[in-house]
C-alpha positions in Angstrom: 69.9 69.3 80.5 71.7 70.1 84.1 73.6 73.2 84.8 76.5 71.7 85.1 75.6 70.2 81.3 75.0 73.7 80.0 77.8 75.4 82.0 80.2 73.3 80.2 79.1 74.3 76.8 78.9 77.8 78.0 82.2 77.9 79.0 84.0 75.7 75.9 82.0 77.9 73.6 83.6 81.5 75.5 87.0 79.9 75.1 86.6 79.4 71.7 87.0 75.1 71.9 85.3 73.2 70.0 84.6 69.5 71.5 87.4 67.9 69.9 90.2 70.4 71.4 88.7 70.4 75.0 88.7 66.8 74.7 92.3 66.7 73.4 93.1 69.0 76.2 91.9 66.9 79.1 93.3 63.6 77.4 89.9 61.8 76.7 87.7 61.2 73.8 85.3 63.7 72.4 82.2 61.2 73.1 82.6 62.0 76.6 82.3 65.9 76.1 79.2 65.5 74.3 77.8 63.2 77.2 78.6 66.1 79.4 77.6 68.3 77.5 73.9 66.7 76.9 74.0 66.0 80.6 73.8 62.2 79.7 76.5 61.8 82.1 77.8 63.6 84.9 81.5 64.1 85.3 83.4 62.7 88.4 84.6 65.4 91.0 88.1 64.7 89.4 86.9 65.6 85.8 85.2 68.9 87.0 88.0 69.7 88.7 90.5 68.8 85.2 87.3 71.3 83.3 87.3 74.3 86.0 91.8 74.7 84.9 91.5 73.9 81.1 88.6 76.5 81.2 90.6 79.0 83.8 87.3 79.5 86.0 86.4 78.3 89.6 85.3 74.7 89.7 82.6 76.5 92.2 81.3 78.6 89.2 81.3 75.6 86.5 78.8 73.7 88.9 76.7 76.4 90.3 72.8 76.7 89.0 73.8 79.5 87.1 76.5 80.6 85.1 77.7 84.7 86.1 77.9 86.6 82.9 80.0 89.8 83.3 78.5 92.1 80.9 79.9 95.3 83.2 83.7 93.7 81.9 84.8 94.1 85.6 87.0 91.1 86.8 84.1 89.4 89.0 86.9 89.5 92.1 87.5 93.3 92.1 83.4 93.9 92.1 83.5 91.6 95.1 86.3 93.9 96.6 84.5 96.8 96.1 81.7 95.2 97.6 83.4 94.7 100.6 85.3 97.8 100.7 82.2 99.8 100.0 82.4 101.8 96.9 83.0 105.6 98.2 86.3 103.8 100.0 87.2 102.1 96.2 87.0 105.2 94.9 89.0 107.1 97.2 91.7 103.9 96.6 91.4 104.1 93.3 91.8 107.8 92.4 94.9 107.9 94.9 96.4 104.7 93.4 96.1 105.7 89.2 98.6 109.0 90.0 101.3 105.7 91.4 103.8 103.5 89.6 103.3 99.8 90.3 106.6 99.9 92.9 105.2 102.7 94.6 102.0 100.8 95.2 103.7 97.5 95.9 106.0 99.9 98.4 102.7 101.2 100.1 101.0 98.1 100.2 103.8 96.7 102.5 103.8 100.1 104.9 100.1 99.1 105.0 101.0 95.6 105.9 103.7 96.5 108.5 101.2 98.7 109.8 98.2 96.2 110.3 100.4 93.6 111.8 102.2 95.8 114.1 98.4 97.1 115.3 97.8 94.0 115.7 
């Protein structure tokens, strides 16, 4: 069985779908899932693309080798973030930001845009 194959069922099976619905929710028959699914037959870009939105990930993630499992429950773009970011700076972010209400943070965020552009 392909990756792809087993990514599919991964995926379905997290979303709590059995064949039938995913099938009902991309309009086609539940035959085809299961060829997926078995890795009998590959879906067409278009038809990856159509699986990646009914199953809310990255069509990048559905076909990669391996699926990510997030056992940490951190959303997989905010690790990347604090990747990025570094975590002593994430932290210093994040212990600043929990004492804000959401329009003061939306209110800094656009001083900190002004700011970069007008350095820029």
């Amino acid at each position: 069985m392909s990756n792809l194959a087993k990514n599919i069922r991964q995926y379905r099976e997290e979303h709590n779908l059995t064949q039938q619905e995913l099938a009902l929710k991309l309009r086609m028959g539940t035959k085809k899932i299961e060829m997926y699914e078995s890795g009998e037959v590959t879906p067409d870009t278009q038809t990856i693309l159509r699986l990646s939105t009914v199953l809310d990930i990255p069509a990048s993630e559905l076909i990669q080798s391996s699926p990510i499992i997030n056992t940490s429950g951190v959303d997989e773009e905010l690790a990347e973030l604090i990747r990025e970011i570094g975590v002593k700076h994430a932290k210093l972010i994040l212990r600043t930001a929990k004492d804000f209400s959401e329009e003061q943070i939306v209110k800094v965020m656009h001083q900190l845009y002004d700011t970069k552009t007008n350095i820029q």
